[in-house]
C-alpha positions as CSV (number, residue, x, y, z in Angstrom):
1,X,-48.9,50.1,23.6
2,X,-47.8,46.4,24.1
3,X,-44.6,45.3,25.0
4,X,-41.4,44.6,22.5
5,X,-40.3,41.2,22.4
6,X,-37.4,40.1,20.6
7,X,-36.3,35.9,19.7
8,X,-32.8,35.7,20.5
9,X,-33.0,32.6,19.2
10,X,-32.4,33.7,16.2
11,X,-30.1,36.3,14.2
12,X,-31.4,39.7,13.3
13,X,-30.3,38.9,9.6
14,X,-31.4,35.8,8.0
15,X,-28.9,32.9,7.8
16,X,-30.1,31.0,4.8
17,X,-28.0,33.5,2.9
18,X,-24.9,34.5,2.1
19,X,-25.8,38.4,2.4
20,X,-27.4,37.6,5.8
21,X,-24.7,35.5,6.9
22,X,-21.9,37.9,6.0
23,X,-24.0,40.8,7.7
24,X,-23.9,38.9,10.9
25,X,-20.0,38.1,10.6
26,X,-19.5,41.6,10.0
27,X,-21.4,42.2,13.7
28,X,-20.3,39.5,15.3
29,X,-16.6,39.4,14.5
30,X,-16.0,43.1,14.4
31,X,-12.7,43.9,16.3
32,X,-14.2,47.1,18.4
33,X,-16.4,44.3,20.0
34,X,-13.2,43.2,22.2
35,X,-13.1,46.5,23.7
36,X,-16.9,46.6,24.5
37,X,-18.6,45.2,27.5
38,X,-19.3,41.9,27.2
39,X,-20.3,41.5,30.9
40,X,-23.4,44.2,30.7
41,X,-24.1,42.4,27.5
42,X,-24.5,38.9,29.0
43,X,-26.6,40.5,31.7
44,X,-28.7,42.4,29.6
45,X,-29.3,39.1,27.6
46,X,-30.1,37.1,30.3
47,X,-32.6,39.4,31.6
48,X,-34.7,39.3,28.5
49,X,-34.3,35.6,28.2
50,X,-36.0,35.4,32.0
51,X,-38.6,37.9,30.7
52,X,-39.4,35.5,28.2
53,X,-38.0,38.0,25.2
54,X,-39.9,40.9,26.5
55,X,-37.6,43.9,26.4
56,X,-36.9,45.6,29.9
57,X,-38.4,49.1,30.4
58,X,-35.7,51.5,29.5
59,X,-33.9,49.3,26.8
60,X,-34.6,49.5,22.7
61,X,-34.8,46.4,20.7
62,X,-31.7,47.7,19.0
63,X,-29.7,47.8,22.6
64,X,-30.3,44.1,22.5
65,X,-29.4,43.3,19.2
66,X,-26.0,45.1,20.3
67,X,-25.8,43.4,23.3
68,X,-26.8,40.2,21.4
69,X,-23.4,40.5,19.0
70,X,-21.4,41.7,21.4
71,X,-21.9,38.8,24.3
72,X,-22.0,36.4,20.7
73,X,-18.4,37.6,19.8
74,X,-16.8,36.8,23.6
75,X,-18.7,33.9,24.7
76,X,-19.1,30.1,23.2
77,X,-22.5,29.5,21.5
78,X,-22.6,25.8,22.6
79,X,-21.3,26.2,26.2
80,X,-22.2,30.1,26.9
81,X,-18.5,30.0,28.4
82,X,-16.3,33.3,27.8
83,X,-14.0,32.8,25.6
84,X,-10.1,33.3,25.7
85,X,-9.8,36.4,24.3
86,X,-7.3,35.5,21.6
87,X,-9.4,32.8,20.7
88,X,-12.0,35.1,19.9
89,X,-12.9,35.3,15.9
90,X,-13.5,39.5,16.8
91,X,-9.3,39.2,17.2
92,X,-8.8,38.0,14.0
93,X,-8.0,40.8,12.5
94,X,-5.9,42.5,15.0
95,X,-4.4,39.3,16.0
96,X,-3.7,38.2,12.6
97,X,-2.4,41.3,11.6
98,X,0.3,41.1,13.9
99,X,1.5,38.3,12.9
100,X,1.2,38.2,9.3
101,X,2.8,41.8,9.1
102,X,5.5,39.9,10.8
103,X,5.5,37.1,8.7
104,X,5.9,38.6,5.6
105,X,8.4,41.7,6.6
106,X,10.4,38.9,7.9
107,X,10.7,35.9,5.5
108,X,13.8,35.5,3.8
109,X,16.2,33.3,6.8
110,X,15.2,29.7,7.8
111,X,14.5,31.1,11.9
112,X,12.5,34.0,10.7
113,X,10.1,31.5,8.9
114,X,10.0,28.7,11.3
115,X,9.7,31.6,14.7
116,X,6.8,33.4,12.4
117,X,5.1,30.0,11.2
118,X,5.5,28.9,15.5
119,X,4.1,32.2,16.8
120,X,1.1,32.1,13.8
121,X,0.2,28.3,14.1
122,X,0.4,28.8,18.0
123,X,-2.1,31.6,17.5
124,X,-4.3,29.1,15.1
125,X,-4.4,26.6,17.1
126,X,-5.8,28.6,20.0
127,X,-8.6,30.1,17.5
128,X,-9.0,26.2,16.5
129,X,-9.4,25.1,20.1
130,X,-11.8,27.9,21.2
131,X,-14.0,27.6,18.1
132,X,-14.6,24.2,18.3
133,X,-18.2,22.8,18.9
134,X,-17.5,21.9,22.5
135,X,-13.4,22.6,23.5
136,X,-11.5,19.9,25.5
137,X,-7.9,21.7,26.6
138,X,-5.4,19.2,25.8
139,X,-1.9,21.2,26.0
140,X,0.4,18.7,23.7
141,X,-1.8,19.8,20.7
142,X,-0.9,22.6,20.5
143,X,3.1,22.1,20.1
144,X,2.0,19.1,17.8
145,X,-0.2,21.8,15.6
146,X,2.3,24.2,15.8
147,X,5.8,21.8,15.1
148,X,3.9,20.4,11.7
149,X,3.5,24.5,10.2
150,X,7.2,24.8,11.3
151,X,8.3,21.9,9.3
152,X,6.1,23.2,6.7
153,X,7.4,26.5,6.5
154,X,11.1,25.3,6.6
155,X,10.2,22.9,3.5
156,X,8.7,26.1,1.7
157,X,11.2,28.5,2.8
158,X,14.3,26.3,1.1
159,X,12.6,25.9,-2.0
160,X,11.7,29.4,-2.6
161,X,15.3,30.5,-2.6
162,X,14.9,29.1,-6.3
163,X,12.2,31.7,-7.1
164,X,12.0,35.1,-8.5
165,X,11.0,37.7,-5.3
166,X,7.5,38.1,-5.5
167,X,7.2,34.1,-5.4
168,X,9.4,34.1,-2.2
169,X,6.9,36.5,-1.0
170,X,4.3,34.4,-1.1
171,X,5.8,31.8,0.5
172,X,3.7,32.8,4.1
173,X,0.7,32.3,2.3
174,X,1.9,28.8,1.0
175,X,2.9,27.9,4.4
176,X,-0.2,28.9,6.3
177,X,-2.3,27.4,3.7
178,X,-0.8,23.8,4.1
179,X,-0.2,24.3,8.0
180,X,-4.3,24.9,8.1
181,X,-5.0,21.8,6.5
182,X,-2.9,20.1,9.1
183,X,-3.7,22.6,12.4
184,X,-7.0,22.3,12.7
185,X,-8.3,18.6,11.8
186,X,-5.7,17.7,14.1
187,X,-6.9,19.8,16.9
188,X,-10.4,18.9,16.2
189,X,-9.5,14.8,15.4
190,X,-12.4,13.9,17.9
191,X,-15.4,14.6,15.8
192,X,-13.2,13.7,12.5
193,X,-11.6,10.7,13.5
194,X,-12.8,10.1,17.0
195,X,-16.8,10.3,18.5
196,X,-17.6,12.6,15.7
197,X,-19.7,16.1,15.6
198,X,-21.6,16.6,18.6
199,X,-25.3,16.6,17.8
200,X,-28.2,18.2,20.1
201,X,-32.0,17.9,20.0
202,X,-34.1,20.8,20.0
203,X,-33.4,21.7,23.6
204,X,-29.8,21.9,23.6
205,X,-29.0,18.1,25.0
206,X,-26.1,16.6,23.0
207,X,-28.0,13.2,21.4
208,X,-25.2,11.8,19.5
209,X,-22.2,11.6,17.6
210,X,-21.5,12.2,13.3
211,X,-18.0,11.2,12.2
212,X,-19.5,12.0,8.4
213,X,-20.8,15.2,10.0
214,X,-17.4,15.7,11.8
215,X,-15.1,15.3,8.5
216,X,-17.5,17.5,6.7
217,X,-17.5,20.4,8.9
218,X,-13.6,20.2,9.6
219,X,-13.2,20.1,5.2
220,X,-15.3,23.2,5.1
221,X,-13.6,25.2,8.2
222,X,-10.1,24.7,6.6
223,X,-10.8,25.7,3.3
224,X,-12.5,28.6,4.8
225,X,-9.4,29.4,6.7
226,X,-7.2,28.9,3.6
227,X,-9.7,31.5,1.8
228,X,-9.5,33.4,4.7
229,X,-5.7,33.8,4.3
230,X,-5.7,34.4,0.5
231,X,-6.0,38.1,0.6
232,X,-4.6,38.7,4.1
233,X,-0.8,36.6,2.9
234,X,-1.5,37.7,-1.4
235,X,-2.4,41.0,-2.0
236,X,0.3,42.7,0.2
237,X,3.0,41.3,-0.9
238,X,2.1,41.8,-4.7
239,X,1.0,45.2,-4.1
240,X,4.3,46.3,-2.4
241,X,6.5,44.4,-4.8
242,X,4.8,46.1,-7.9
243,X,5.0,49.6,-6.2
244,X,8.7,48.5,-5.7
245,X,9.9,48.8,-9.2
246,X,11.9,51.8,-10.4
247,X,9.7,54.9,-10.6
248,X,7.3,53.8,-8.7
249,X,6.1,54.5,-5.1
250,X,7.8,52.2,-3.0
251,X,11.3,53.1,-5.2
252,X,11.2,56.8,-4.0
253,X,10.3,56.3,-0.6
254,X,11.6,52.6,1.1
255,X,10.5,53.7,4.4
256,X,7.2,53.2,3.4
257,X,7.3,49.2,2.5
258,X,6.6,47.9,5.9
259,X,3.9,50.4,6.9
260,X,2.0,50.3,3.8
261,X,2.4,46.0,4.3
262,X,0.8,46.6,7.4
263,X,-1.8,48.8,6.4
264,X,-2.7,46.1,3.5
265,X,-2.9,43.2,5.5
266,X,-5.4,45.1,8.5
267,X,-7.7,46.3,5.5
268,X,-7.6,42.5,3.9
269,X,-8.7,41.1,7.2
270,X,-11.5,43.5,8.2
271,X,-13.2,42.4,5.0
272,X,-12.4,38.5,4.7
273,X,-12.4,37.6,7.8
274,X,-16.5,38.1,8.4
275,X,-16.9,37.3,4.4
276,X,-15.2,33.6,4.6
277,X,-16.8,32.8,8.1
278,X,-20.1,33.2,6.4
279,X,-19.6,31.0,3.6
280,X,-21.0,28.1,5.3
281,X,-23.9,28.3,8.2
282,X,-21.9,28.2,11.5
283,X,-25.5,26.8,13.3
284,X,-26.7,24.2,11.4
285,X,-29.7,21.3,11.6
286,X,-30.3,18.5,9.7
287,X,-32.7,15.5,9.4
288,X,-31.9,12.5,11.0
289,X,-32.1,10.8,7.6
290,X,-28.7,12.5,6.6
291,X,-26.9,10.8,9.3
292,X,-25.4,7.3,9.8
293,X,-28.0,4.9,9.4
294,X,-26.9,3.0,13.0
295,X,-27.2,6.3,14.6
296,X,-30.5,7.4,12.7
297,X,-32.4,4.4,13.3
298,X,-31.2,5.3,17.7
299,X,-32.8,8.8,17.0
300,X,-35.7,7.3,15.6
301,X,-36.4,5.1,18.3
302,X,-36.4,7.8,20.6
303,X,-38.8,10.4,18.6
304,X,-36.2,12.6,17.3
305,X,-36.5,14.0,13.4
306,X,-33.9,16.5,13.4
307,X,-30.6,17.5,14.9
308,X,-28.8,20.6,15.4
309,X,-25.1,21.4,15.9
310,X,-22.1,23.9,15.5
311,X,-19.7,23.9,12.6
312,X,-17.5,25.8,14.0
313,X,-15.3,28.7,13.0
């Protein structure tokens, strides 16, 4: 019987597809994975990368696909460094759902928006650091990121006083959804504004720098975020004020608003979290020709054809 060998290279499901992409989110990101270990993991991985892919004597070729998903969801794929754990996209959903429960239980006063929108952007701007292609800690970003979604909220917060109650419940949704759009290109403004994307050859040395590449990847990251927060910040809060009216659910038994708000936003999450990071490729490689023509013709020179690098999440 010959020996099992498994690339781990690649992803058990295949990435040129939304179906496979999302399977591997829904591995990858899974929230139980924080509780797992993600030190036997790593070891586990490492061993059959020094055996070449062969699978050690003892092990299945489905241990290592766990251990795979589980060292994938707590360290960075570009520096193999562990990541902060709530940084981690596998505490999305129990970080998120935190928060948001907080945010819109408690919405209605100028400080419960701005403390909700500090504590939420805070939390962003930690995912946006530690999901970058390759982090560089710079502490003032963060109060920078997390002051803009303040003012945000505030703005939003006054205006909806104007509203009917089920628009003034959206207002979260309205404030995380602009506060992405500023969060995040402004924690990654290096490869948007600055150097650009990092870009590696085939063995993992960074080769140069995409601004185009940089500003693309940032436009599709928000907008995932933004989609990301659509049912998560939306469907609670309409669901809770319909079950509010007389007769209904919500009518007879009060008590049950903020628990059923809860349970809502934890059951939006599990889903769109893995769903929206797999809209997009997170790995992705491209030909040389699809870059800056300065920066093509310095590839060219010096053999290489294609170029690989991290999105992000």
């Amino acid at each position: 019987m010959g020996e099992e060998t498994v690339d781990l290279s690649k992803s058990l499901y295949d990435q040129d597809t939304f179906s496979g992409r999302a399977a591997h989110f829904y591995r990858s990101v899974n929230p139980i994975n924080i509780v797992r270990d993600h030190v036997a993991a790593k070891e586990l991985i490492e061993r059959v990368k020094i055996n070449k892919g062969v699978v050690p004597e003892g092990v299945t070729k489905a241990q290592v696909w766990d251990a795979k998903y589980i060292y994938e969801s707590a360290y960075h794929p570009s520096t193999g460094e562990l990541t902060f754990l709530p940084g981690r996209m596998s505490f999305q959903a129990p970080g998120n759902c935190i928060i948001a429960s907080g945010m819109i239980i408690f919405y209605r006063t100028p400080i419960q928006a701005i403390t909700g929108q500090f504590i939420n952007q805070s939390f962003n701007s930690t995912v946006n650091y530690c999901n970058s292609p390759r982090p560089v800690f710079v502490p003032q970003d963060f109060l920078v990121a997390a002051g803009s979604a303040c003012a945000a909220a505030f703005g939003l917060n006054k205006a909806a006083s104007r509203f009917p109650p089920i628009i003034a419940r959206l207002v979260p949704f309205g404030a995380v959804a602009v506060a992405n759009g500023i969060n995040l290109p402004y924690m990654r403004r290096n490869e948007c504004f600055g150097r650009g994307m990092p870009l590696e050859d085939d063995d993992g040395n960074v080769v140069g720098y995409s601004p185009s590449l940089g500003k693309e990847s940032i436009a599709k990251v928000v907008l995932s975020r933004i989609l990301m927060a659509t049912p998560t910040m939306v469907v609670p809060p309409v669901v809770v004020t319909q079950l509010q009216k007389p007769g209904r659910l919500l009518a007879r038994n009060p008590a049950l608003a903020n628990p059923l708000t809860v349970l809502l936003i934890g059951l939006s999450l599990v889903v769109a979290t893995p769903a929206c990071c797999a809209i997009w490729p997170q790995r992705i490689s491209t030909s040389i020709e699809n870059l800056e023509p300065e920066l093509a013709a310095d590839l060219r020179e010096k053999g290489i054809k294609t170029v690989h690098f991290n999105k992000g999440l």
